[in-house]
Backbone as CSV, one residue per row, in Angstrom:
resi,resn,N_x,N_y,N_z,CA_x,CA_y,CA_z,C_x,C_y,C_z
1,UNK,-14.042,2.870,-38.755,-12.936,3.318,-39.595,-11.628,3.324,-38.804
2,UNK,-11.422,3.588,-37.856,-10.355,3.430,-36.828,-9.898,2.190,-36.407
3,UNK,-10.683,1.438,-36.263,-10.293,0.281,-36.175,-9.311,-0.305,-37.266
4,UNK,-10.355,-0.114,-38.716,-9.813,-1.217,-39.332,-8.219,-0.220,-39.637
5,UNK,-8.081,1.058,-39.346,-6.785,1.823,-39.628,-5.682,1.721,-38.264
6,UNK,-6.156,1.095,-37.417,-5.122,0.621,-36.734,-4.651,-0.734,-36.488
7,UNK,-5.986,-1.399,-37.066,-5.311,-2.638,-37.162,-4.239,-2.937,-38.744
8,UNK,-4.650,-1.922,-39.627,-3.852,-2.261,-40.680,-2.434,-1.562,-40.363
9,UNK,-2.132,-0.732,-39.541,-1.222,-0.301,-38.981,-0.005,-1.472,-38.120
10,UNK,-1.150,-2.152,-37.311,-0.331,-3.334,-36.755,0.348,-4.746,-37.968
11,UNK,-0.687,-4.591,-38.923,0.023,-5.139,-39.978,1.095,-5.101,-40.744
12,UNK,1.029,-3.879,-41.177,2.527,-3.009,-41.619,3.660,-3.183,-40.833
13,UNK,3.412,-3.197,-39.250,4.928,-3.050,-38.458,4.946,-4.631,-37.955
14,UNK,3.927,-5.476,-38.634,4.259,-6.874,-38.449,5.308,-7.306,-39.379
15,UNK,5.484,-6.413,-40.425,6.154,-7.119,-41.679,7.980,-6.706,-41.359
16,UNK,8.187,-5.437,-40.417,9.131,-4.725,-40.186,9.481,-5.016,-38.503
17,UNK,8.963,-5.542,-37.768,9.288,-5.701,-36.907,9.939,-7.319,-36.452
18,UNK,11.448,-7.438,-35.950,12.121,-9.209,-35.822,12.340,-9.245,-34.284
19,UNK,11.179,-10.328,-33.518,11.917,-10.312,-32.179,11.924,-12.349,-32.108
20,UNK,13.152,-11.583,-30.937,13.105,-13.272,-30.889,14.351,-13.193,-29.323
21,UNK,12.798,-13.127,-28.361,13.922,-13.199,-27.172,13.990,-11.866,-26.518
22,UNK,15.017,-11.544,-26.061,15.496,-10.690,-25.312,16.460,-9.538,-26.471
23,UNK,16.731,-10.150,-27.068,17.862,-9.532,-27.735,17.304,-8.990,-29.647
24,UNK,16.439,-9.911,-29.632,15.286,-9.609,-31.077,14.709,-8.302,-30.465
25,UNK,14.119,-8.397,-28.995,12.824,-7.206,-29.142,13.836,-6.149,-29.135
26,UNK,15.570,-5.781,-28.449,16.116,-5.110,-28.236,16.610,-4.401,-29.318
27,UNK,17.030,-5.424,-30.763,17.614,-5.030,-31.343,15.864,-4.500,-32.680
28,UNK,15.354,-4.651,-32.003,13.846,-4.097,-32.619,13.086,-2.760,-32.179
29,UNK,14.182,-2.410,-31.178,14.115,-0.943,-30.335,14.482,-0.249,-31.147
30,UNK,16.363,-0.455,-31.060,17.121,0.093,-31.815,16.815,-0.018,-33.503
31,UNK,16.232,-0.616,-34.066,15.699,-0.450,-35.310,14.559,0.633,-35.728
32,UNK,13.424,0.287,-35.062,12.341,1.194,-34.853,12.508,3.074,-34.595
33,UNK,13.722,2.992,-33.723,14.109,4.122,-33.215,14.962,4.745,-34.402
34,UNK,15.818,4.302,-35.278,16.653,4.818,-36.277,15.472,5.116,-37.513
35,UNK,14.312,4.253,-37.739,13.127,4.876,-38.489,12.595,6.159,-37.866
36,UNK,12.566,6.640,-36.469,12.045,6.958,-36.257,12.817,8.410,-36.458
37,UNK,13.445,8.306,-35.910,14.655,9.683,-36.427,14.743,9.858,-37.590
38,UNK,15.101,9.293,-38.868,14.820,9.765,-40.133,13.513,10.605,-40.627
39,UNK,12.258,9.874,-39.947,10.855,10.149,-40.376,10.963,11.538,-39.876
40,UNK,11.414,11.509,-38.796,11.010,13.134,-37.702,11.781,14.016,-38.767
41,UNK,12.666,14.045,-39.034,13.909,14.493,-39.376,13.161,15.045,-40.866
42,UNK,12.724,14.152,-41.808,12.237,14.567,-43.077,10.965,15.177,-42.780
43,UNK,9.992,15.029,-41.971,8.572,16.113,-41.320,9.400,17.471,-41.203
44,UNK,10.212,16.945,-40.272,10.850,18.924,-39.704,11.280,19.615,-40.469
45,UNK,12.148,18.753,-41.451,12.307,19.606,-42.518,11.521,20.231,-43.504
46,UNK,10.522,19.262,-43.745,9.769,19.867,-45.369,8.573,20.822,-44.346
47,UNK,8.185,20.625,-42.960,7.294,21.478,-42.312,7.625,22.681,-41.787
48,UNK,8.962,22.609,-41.794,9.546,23.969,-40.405,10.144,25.136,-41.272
49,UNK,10.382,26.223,-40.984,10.539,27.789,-41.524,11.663,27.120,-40.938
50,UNK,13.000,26.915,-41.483,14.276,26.590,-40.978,15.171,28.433,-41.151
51,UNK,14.804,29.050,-41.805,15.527,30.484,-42.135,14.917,30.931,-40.992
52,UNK,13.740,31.032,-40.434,13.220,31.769,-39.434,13.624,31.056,-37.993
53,UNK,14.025,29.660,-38.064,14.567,28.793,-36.707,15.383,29.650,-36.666
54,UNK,16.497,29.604,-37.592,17.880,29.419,-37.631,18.599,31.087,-37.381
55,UNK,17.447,32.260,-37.513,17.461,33.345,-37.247,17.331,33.833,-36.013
56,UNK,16.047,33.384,-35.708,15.843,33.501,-34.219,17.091,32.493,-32.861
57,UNK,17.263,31.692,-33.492,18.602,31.052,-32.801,19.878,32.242,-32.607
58,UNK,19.696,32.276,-33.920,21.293,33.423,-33.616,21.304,34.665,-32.817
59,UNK,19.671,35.085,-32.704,19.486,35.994,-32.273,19.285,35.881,-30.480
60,UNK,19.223,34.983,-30.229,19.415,34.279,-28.965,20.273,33.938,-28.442
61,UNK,21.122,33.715,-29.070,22.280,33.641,-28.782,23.070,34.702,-28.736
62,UNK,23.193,35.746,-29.911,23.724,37.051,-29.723,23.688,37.782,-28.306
63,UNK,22.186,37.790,-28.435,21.967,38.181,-26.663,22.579,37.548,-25.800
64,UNK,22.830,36.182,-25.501,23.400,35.810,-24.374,24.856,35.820,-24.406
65,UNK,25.257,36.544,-25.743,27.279,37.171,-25.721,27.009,38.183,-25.020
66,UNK,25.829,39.050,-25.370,25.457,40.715,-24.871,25.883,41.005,-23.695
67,UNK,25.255,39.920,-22.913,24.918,40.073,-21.620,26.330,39.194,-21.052
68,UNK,26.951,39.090,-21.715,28.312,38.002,-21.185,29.160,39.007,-20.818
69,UNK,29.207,40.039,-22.598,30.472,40.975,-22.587,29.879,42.472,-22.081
70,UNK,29.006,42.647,-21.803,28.510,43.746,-20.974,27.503,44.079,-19.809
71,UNK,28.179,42.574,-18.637,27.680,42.462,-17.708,27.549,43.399,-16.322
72,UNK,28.502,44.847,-16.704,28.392,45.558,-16.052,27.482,46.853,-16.169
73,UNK,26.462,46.523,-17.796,25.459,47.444,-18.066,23.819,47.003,-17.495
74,UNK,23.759,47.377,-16.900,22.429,46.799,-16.392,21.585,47.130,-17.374
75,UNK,21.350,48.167,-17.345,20.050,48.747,-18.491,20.384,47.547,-20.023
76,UNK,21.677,47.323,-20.355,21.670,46.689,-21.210,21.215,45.086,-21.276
77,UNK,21.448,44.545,-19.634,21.270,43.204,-19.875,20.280,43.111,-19.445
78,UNK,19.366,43.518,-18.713,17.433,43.733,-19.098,17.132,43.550,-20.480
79,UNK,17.567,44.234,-21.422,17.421,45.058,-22.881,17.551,43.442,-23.402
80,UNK,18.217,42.652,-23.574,19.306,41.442,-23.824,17.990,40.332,-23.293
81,UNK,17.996,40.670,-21.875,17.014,39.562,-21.291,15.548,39.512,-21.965
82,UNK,15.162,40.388,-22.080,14.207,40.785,-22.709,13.889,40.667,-23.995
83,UNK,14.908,40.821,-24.945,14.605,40.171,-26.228,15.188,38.666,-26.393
84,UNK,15.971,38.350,-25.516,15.836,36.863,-25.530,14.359,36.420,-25.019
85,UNK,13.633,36.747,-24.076,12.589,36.227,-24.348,11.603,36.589,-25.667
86,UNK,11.280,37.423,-26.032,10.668,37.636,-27.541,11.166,36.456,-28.648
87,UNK,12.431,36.577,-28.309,12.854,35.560,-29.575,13.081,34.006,-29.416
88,UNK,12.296,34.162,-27.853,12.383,32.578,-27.657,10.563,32.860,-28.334
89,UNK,9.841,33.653,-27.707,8.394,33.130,-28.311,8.376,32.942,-29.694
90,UNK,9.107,33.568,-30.588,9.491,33.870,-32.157,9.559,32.089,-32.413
91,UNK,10.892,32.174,-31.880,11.258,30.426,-32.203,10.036,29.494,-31.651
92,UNK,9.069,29.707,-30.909,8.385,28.542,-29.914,7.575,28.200,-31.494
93,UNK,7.149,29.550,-32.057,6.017,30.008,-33.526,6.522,29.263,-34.234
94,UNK,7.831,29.052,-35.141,8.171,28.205,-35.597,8.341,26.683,-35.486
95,UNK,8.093,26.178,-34.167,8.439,25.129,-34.071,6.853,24.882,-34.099
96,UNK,6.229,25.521,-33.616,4.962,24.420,-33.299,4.530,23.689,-34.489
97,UNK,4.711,24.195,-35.711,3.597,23.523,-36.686,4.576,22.188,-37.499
98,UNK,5.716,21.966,-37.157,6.460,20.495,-37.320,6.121,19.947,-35.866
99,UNK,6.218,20.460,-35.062,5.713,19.508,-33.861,4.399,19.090,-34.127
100,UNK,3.591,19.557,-34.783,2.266,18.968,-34.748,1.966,17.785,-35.639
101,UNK,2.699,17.974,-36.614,2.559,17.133,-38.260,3.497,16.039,-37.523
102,UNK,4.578,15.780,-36.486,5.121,15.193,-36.027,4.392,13.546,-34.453
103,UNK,3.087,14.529,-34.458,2.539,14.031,-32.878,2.261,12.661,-33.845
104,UNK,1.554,12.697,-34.803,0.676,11.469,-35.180,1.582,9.989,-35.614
105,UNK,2.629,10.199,-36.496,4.094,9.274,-35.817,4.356,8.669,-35.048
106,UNK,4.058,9.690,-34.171,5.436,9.760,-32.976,4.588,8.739,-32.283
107,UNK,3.145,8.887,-31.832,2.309,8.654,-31.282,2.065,6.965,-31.731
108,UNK,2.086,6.870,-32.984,2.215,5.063,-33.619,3.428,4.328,-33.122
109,UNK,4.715,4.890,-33.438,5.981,4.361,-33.022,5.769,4.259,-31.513
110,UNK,5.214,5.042,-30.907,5.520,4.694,-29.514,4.339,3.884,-29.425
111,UNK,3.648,3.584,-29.149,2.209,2.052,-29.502,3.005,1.191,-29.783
112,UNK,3.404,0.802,-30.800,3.812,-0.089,-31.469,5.136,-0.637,-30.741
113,UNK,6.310,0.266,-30.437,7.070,-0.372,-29.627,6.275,-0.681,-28.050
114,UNK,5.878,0.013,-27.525,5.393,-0.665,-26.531,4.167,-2.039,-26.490
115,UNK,3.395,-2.145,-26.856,2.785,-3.397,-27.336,3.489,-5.032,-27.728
116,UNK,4.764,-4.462,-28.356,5.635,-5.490,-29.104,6.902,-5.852,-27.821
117,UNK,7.403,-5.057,-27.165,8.055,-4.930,-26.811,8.349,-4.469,-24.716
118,UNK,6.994,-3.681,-24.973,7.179,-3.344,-23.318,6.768,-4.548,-22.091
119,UNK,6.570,-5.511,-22.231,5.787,-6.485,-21.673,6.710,-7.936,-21.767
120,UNK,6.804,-8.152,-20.792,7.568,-9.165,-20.224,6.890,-10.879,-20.138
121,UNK,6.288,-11.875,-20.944,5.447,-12.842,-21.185,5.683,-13.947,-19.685
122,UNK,4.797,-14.721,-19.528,4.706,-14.884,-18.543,5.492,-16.344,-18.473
123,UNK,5.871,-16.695,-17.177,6.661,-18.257,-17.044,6.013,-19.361,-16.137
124,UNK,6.343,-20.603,-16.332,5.853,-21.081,-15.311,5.836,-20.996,-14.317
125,UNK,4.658,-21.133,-13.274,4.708,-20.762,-11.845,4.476,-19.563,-11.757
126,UNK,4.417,-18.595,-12.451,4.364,-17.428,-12.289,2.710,-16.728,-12.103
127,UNK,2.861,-16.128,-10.737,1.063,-15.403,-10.886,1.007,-14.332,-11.145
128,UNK,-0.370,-14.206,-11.418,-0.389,-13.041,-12.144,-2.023,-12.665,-11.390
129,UNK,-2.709,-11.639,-12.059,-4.012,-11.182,-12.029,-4.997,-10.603,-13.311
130,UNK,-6.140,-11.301,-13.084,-7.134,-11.695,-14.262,-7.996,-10.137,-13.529
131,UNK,-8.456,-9.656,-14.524,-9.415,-8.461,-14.263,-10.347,-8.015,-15.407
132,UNK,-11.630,-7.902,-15.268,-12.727,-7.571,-16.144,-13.543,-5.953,-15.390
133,UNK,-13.754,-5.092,-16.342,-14.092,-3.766,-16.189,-15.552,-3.829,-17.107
134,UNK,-17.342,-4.410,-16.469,-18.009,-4.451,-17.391,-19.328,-2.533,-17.571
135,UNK,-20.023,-3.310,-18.059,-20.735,-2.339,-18.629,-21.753,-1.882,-17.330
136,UNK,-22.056,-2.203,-16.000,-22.838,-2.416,-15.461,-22.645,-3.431,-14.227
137,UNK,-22.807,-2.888,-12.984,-22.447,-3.784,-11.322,-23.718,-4.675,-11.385
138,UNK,-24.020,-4.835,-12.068,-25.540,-6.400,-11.789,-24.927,-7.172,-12.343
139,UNK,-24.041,-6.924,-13.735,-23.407,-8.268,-14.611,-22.338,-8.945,-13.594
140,UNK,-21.940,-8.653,-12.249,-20.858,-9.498,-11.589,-21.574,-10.663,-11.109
141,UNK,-22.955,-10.374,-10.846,-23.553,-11.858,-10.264,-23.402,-12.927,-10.966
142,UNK,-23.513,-13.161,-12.235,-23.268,-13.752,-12.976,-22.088,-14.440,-13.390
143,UNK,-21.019,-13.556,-13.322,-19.529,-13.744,-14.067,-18.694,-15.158,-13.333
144,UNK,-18.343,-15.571,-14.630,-17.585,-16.934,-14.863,-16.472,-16.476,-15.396
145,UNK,-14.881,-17.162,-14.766,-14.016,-17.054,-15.416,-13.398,-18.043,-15.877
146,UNK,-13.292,-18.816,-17.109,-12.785,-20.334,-16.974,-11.251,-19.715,-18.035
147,UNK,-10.260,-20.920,-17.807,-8.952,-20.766,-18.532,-8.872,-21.981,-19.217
148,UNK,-7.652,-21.947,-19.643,-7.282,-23.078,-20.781,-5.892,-24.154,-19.967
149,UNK,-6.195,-24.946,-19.975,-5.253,-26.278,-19.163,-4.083,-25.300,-18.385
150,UNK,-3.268,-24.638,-19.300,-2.102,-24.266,-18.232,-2.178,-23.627,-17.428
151,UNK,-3.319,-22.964,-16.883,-3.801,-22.084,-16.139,-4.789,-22.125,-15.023
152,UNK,-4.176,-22.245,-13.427,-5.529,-22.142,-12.250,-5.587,-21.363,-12.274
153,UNK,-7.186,-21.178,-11.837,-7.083,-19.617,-10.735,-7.367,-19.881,-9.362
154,UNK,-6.470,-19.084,-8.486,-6.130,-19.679,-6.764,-7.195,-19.046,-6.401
155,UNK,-7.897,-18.050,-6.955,-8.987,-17.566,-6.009,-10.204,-17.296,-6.439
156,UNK,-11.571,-17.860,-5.769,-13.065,-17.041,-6.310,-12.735,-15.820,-6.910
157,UNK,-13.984,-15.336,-7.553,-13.787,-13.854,-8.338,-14.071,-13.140,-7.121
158,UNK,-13.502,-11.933,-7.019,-13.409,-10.854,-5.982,-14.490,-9.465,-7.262
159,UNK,-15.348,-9.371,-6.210,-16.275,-8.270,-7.211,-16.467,-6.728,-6.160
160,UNK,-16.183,-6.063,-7.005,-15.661,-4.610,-6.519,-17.314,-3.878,-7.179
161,UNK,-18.573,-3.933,-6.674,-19.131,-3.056,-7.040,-19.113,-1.425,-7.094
162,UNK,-18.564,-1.033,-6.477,-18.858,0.404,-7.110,-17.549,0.862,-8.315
163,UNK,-17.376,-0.074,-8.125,-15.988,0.289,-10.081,-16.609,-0.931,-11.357
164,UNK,-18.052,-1.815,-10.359,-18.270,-2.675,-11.947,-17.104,-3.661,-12.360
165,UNK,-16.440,-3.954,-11.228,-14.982,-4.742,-11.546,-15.343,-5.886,-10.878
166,UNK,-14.350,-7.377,-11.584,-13.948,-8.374,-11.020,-12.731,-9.196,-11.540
167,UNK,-11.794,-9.420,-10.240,-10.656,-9.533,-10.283,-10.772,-11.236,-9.923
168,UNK,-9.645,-12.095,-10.448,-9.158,-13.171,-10.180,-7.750,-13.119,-10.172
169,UNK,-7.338,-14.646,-9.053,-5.714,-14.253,-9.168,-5.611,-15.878,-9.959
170,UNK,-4.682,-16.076,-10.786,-4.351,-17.438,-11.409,-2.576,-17.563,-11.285
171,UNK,-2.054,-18.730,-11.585,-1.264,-19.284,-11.743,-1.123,-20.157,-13.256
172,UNK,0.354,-19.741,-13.652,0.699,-20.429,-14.774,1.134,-21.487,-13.867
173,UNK,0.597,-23.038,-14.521,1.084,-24.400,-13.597,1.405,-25.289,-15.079
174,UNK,1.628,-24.898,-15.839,2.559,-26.152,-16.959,3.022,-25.105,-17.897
175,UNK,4.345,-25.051,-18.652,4.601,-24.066,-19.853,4.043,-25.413,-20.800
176,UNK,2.979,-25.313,-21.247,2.351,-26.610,-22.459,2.990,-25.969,-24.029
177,UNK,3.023,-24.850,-24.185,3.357,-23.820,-25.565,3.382,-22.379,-24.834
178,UNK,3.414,-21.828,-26.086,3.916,-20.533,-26.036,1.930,-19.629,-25.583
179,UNK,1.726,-20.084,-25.639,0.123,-19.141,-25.487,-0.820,-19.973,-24.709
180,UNK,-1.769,-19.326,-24.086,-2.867,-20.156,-23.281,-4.295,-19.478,-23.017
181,UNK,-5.198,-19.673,-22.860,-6.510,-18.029,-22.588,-7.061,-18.106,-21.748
182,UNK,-7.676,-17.247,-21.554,-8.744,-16.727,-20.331,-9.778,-16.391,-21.130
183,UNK,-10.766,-16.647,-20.713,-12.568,-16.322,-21.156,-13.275,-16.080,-20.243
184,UNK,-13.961,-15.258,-20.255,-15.109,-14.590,-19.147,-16.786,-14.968,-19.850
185,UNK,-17.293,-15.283,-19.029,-18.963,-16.091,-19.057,-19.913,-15.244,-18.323
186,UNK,-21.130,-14.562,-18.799,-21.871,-13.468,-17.919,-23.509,-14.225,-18.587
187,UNK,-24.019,-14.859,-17.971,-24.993,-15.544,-17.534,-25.327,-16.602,-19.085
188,UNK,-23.841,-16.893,-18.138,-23.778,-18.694,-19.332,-23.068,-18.175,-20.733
189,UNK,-22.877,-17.134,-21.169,-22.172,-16.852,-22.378,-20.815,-16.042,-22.401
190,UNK,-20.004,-16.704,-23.429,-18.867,-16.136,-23.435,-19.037,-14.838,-24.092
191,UNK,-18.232,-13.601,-22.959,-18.744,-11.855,-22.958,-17.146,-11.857,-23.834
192,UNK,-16.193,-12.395,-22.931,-14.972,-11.981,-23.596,-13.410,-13.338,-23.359
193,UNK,-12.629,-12.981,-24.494,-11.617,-13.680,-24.554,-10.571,-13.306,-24.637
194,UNK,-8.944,-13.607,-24.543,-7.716,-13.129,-24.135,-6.877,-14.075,-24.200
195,UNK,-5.738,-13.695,-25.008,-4.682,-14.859,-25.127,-3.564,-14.633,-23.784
196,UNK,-3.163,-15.233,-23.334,-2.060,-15.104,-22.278,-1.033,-16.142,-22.818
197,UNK,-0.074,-14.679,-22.960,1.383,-15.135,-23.668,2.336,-15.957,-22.681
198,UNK,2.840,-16.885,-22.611,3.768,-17.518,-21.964,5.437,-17.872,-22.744
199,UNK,6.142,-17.247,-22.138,7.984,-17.891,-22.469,8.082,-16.887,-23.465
200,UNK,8.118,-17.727,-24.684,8.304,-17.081,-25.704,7.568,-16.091,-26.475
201,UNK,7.327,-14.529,-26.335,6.825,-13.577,-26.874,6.269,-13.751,-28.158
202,UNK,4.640,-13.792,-27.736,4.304,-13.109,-28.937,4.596,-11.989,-30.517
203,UNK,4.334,-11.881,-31.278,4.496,-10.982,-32.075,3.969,-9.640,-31.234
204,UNK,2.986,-9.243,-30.975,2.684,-8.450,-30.096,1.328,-8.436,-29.318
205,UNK,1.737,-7.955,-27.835,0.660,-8.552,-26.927,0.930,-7.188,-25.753
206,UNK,0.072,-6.965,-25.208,-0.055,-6.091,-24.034,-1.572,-6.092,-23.166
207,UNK,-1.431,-6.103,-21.829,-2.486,-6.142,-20.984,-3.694,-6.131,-20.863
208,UNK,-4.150,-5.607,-21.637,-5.639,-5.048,-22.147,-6.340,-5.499,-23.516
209,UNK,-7.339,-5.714,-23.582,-8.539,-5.870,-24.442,-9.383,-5.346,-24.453
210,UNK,-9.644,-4.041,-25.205,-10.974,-3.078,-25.166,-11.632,-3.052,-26.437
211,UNK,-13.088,-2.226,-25.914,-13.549,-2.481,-27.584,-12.634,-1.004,-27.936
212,UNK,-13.391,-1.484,-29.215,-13.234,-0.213,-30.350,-13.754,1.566,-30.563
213,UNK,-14.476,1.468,-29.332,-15.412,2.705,-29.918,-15.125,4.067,-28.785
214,UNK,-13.945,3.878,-28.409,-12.997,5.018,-27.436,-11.585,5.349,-28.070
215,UNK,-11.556,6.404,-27.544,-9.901,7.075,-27.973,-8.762,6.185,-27.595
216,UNK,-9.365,5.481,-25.848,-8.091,4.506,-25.571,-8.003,3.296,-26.976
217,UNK,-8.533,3.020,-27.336,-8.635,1.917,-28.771,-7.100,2.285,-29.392
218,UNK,-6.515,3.793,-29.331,-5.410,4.196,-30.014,-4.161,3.671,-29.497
219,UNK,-4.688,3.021,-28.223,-3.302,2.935,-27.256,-3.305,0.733,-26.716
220,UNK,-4.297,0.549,-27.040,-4.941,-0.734,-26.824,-5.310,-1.736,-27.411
221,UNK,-4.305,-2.371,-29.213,-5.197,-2.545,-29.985,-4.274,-3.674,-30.515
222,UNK,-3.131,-4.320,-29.726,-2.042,-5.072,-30.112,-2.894,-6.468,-30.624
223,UNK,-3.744,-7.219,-29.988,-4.633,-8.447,-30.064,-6.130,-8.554,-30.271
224,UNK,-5.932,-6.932,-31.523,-7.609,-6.529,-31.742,-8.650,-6.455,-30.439
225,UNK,-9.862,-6.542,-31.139,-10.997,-5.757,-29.998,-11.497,-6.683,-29.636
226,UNK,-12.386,-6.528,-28.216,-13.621,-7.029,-27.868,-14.836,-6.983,-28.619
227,UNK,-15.813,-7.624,-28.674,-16.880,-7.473,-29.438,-17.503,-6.104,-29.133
228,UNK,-18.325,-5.434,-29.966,-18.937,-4.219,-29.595,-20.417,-4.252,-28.750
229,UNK,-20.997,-4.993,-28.956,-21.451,-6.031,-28.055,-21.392,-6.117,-26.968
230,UNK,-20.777,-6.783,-26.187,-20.002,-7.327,-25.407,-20.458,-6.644,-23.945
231,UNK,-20.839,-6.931,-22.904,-21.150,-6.021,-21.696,-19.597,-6.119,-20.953
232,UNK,-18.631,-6.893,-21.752,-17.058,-6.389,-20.802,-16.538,-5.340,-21.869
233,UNK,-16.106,-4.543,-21.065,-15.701,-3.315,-21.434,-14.095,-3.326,-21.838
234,UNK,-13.457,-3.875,-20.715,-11.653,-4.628,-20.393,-12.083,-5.582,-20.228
235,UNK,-10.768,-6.723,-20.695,-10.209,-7.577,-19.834,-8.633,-6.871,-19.957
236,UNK,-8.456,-7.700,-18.433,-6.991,-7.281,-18.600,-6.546,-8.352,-17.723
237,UNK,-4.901,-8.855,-18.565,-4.597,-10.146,-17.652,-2.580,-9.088,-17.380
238,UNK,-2.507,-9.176,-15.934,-1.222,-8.099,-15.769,-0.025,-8.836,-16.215
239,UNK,0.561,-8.404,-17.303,1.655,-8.964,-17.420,3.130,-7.707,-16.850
240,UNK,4.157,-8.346,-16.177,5.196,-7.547,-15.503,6.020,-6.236,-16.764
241,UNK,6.083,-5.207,-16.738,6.844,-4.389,-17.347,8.378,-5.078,-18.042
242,UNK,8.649,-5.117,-19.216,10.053,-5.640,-19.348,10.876,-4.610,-18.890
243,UNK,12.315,-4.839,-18.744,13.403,-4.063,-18.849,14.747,-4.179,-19.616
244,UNK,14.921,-3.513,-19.928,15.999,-3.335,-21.052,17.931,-2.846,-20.865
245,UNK,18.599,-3.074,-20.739,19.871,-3.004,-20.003,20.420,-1.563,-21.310
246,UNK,20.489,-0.778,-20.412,21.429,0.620,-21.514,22.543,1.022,-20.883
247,UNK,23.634,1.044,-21.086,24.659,1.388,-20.134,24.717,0.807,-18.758
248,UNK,24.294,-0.157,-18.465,24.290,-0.035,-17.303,23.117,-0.199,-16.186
249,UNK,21.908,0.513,-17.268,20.715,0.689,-16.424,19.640,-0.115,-17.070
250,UNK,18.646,-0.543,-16.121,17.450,-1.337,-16.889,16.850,0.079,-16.985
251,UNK,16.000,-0.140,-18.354,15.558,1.438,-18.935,14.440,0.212,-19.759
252,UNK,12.881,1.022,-19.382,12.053,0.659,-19.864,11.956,1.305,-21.599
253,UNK,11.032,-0.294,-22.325,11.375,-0.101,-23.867,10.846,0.997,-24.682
254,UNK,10.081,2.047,-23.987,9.269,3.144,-24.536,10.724,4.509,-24.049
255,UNK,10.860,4.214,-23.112,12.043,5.473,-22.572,13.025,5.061,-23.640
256,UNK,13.532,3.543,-23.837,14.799,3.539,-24.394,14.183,3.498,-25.913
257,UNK,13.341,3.190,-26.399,12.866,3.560,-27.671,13.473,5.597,-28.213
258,UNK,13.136,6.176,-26.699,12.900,7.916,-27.393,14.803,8.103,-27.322
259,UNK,15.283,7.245,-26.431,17.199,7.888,-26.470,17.236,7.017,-27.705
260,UNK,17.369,6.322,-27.938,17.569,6.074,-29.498,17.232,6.316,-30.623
261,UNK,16.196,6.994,-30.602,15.480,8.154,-31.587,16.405,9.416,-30.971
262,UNK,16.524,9.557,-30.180,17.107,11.233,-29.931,18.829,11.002,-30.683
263,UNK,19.147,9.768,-30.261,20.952,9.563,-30.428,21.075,9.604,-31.934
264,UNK,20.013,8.396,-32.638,20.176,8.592,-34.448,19.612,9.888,-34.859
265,UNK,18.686,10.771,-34.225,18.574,12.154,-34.719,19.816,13.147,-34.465
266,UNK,20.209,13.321,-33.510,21.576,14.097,-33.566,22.715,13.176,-34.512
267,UNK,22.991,12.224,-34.418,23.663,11.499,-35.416,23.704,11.976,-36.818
268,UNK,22.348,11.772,-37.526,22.125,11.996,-38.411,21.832,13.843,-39.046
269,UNK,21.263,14.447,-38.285,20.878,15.717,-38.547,21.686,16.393,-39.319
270,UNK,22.969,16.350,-39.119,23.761,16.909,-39.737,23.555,16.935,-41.113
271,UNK,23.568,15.699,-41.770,23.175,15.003,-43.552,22.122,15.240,-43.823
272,UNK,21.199,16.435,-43.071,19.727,16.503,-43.487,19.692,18.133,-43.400
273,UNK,21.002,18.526,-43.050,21.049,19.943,-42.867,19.337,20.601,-42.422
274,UNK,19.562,20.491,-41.494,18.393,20.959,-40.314,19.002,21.013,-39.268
275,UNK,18.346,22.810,-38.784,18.579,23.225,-37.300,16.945,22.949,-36.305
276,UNK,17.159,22.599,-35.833,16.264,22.457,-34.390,16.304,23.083,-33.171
């Protein structure tokens, strides 16, 4: 059931999501992020005791005039300190139960931009590292890694028994198209497969290939599952972190995803009359 609800999930933000380049996935940040502030924005509202925020605020604030304009009463600004903390726990009560109705969102939008967006596709010449995580340290005797034309690998498999791991290093050696794969072979049969994105970005792609039947599945699910089946547990082919230029700074697309959700939520808040 999870499965097929996150893959229909990736469907939905296939229809809403435009990249193309550097400047598509960017301006697919800033899109994503202005949904994302509205959505929060209409949860907090129809979920949150806003009379009881907006009370306990003032009352927090009162105190910290208290203690401004009668800083020479001690007994008083204990008194002050002291119910500012009460009325911060007051306010924490109110907030929690829009923060919660809020996690499951928040938690997709950020997947979804990162999958689409956090991952940098690979170029010619460029190496990288092939890695399989299986079910069991006897299946490495076995393991075959073969690729698809644009792709060597410079080195035998390196097998890490006590993690059940085996690593290869490859080289992109022709840009032929935009995509190319890796397949793993565990005594003569193909265990698992993996597209490796080259130049031009996928719709969405990220590092990993797991099955279905773990919590990580929630965080791992851009190019569907491994078979259930399957004695590989991962593959994972490393593709480099993108970066994103904000003022000035390269700011990864999950960080700059949440300032642009934070900038259209203060932006907007006002027209939704909600205190926070």
């Amino acid at each position: 059931m999870m499965e097929t609800f996150l893959l229909t999930v990736n469907r939905i933000f296939d229809l809403i999501f435009f990249m193309g380049g550097y400047e598509g996935r960017y301006a697919a940040i800033v899109f994503i992020g202005a949904v994302s502030a509205l959505v929060f924005l209409i949860i907090f509202k129809i979920t949150s005791n806003q009379e009881g925020i907006r009370r306990e605020k003032n009352r927090i604030i009162g105190n910290l005039f208290q203690i401004r304009l009668y800083k020479d009463d001690l007994l008083l600004i204990l008194s002050s300190i002291f119910q500012i903390f009460t009325h911060n726990l007051s306010y924490l009560r109110y907030m929690l139960a829009p923060l919660l109705f809020t996690i499951i969102p928040l938690v997709i939008f950020t997947v979804e931009v990162n999958q689409r967006c956090g991952y940098q596709p690979l170029r010619a010449g460029s190496e990288f590292i092939i890695s399989a995580d299986l079910s069991g340290k006897h299946l490495l005797d076995t393991i075959k890694c073969e690729t698809s034309s644009g792709i060597a690998l410079l080195t035998p498999v390196m097998r890490v028994y006590d993690q059940a791991k085996a690593f290869w290093r490859a080289k992109i050696i022709r840009q032929a198209g935009t995509q190319e794969t890796v397949a793993l072979y565990i005594n003569g049969r193909e265990a698992a497969a993996k597209t490796v994105v080259m130049d031009t970005p996928a719709r969405r792609f990220i590092p990993e290939k797991i099955k279905a039947d773990s919590l990580n599945a929630i965080l791992y699910h851009a190019e569907g599952f491994l078979p259930v089946d399957s004695p590989v547990e991962r593959l994972t082919v490393a593709y480099p972190r993108a970066s994103y230029n904000f003022l000035g700074i390269g700011m990864d697309a999950v960080v700059l995803y949440f300032i642009f959700t934070l900038l259209f939520a203060l932006a907007v808040k006002p027209l939704f009359r909600v205190t926070i």
